[in-house]
C-alpha positions as CSV (number, residue, x, y, z in Angstrom):
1,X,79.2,231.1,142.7
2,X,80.8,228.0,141.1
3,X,83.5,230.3,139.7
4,X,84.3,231.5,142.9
5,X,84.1,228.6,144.7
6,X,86.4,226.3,142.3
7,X,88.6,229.0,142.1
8,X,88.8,231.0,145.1
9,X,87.4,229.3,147.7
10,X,88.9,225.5,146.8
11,X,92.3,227.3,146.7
12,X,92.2,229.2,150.2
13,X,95.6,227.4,150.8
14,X,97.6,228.1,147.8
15,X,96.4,231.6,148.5
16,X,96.9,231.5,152.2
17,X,100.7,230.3,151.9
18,X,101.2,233.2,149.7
19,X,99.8,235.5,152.3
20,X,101.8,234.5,155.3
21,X,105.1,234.8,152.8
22,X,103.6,238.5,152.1
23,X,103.4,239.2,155.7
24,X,106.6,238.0,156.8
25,X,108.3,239.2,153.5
26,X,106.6,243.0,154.9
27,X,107.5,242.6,158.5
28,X,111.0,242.0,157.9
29,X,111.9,244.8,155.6
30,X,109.7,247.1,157.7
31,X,112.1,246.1,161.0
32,X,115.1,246.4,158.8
33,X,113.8,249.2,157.2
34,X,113.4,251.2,160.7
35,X,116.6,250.0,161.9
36,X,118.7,251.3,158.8
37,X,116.9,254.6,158.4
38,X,117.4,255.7,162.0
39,X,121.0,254.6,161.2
40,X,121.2,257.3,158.3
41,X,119.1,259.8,160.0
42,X,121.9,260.1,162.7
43,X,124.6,259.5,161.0
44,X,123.1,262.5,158.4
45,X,122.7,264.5,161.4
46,X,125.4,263.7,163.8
47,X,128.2,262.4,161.9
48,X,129.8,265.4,159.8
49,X,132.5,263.4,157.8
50,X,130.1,260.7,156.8
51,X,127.2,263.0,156.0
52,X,127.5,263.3,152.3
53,X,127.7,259.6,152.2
54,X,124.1,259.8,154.4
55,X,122.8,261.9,151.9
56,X,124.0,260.1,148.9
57,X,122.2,256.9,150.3
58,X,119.0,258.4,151.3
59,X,118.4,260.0,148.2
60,X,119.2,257.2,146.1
61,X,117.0,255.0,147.6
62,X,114.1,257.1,148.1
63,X,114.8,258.2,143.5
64,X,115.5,254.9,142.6
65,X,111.7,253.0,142.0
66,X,111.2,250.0,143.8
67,X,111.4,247.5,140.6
68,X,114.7,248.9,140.1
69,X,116.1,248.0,143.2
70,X,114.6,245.0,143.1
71,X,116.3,244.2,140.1
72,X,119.6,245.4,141.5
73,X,119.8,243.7,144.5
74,X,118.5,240.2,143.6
75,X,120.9,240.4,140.4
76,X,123.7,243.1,141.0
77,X,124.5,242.7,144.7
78,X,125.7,238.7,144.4
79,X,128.1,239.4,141.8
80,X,129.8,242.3,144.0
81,X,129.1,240.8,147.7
82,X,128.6,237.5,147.0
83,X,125.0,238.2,149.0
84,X,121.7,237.8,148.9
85,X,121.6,234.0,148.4
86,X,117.9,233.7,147.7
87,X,115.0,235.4,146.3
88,X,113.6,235.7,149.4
89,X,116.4,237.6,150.9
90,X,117.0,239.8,148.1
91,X,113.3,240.9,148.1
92,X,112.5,242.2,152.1
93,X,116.4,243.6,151.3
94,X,114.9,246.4,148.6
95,X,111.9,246.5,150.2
96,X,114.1,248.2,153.3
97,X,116.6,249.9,151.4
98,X,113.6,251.9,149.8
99,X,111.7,252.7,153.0
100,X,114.6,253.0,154.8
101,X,115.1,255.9,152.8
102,X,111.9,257.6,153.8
103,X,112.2,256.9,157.6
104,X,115.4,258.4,157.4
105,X,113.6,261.7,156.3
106,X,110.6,260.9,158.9
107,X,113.2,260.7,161.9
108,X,115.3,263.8,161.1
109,X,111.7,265.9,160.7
110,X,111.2,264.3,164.1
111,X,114.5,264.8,165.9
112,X,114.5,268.5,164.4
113,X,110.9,269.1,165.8
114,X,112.0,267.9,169.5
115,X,112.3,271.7,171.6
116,X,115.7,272.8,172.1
117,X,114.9,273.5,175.9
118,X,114.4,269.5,176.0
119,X,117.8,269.1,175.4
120,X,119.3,271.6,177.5
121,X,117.2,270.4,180.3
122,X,118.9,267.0,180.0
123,X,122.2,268.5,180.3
124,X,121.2,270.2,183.0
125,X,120.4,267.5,185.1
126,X,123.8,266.2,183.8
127,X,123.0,263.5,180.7
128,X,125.5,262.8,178.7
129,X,124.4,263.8,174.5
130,X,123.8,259.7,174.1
131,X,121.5,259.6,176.8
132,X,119.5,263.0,176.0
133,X,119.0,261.0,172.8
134,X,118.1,257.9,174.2
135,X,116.3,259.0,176.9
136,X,114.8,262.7,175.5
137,X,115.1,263.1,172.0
138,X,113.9,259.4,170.7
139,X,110.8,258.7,172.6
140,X,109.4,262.2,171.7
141,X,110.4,261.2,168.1
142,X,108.7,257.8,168.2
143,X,105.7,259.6,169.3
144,X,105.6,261.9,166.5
145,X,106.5,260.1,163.4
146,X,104.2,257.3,164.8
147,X,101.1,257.9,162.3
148,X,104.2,258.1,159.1
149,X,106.4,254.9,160.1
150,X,102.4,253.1,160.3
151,X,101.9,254.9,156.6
152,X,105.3,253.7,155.2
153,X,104.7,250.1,156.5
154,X,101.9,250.1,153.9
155,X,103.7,251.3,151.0
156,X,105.6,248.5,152.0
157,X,102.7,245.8,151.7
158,X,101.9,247.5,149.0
159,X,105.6,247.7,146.9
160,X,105.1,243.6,147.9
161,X,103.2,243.1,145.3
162,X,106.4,243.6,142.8
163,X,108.5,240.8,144.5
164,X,106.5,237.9,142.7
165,X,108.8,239.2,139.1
166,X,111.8,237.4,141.3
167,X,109.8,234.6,142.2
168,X,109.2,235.5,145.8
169,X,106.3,233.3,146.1
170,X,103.9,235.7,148.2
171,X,100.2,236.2,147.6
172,X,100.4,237.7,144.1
173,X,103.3,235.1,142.7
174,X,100.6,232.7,144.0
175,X,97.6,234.5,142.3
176,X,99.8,234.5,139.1
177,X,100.3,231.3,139.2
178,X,96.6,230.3,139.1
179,X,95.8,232.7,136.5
180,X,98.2,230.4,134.6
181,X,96.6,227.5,135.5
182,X,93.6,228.5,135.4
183,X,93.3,231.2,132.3
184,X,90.3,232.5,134.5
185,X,91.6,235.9,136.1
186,X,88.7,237.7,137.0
187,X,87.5,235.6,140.0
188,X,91.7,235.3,141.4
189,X,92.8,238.5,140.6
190,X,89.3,240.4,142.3
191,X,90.3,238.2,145.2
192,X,93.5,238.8,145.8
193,X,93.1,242.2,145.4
194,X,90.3,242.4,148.2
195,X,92.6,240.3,150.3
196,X,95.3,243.0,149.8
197,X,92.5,245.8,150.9
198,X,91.3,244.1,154.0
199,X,95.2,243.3,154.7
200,X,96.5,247.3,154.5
201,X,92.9,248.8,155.6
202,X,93.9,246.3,158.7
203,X,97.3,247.4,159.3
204,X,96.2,250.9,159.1
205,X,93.6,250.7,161.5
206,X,95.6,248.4,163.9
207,X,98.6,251.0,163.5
208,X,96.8,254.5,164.0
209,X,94.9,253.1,167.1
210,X,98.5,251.9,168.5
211,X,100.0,255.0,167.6
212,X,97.0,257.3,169.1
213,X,97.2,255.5,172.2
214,X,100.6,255.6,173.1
215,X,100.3,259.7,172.2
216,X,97.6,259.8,174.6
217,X,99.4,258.0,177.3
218,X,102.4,259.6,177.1
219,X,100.8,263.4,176.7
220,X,101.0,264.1,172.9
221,X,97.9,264.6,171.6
222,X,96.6,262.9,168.5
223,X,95.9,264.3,165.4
């Protein structure tokens, strides 16, 4: 226990700073990550002139690994847009680009799924095609990709781990960073890894009893 104590337990902080930069490194590329792959679902869908462009982006970032883009975006993108402007930035930004990629995918498998009768229903009652997707199409979608856009928001928390090679200083730039103070890795690195478990075992379990709820409540039955 005096292992685990001097290292683990005496630095709970140094391990709990890089835990909250993890979460809120996660939670912003999964918002962003929703937001831009909706974007490319329609436009892939709805947009004709700009679909190959759609395609182009959606296959790139779901081909291209995560380190890659990493790599790309924290170096590349400054030199061409004169943006990201810190480590920080540029990791939640491929982080998103990658998922965003996938939820594209999720939402057209969704939007596809939705009965043809549900749109011609809303038309009948006189809806205008933005609000049969707002007010038809989209809810039913949420509903049904629920349980995936919960799964990709792990892959997320799990791709984290990667932003620590920019210095990102999240939970395993942290746990790095004892290990090098420390030259003891068993005790750190076992840690951080259950911390990483309970984390994702948590997010999954918080997500699929949201997501089962809501598909009660609203009349789609879980799975």
């Amino acid at each position: 226990m005096g292992n685990w104590e001097r290292l683990v337990w005496n630095q709970r902080g140094v391990l709990l700073d890089g835990l909250l930069v993890t979460i809120e490194v996660c939670a912003i590329a999964f918002a962003a990550a929703i937001v831009g792959g909706l974007a490319l679902c329609l436009v892939r869908l709805y947009v004709r002139p700009l679909r190959p462009v759609a395609v182009a982006l959606i296959e790139f970032f779901r081909a291209t690994p995560i380190f890659v883009q990493l790599m790309w975006v924290n170096y590349v993108w400054p030199e061409l847009f004169g943006w990201p402007n810190s480590f920080f930035t540029a990791g939640w930004v491929a982080l998103a680009l990658q998922s965003s990629g996938y939820l594209a995918e999720t939402f057209r498998a969704g939007i596809e799924a939705v009965p043809r009768g549900h749109r011609e229903a809303g038309a009948a009652v006189g809806m205008s095609p933005a609000l049969i997707l707002l007010r038809v199409v989209l809810p039913q979608v949420a509903l049904m990709v629920a349980p995936s856009i919960v799964n990709q928001f792990t892959v997320i928390v799990k791709s984290s781990t990667l932003v620590s090679v920019i210095t990102v200083q999240d939970l395993m730039f942290q746990s790095q960073k004892l290990v090098n103070v420390w030259y003891e890795p068993i005790e750190i690195l076992t840690a951080t890894a259950g911390i990483y478990v309970v984390f994702v075992f948590a997010v999954s379990f918080a997500g699929k009893r949201l997501a089962d709820s809501l598909r009660e409540r609203f009349g789609l039955a879980a799975r």
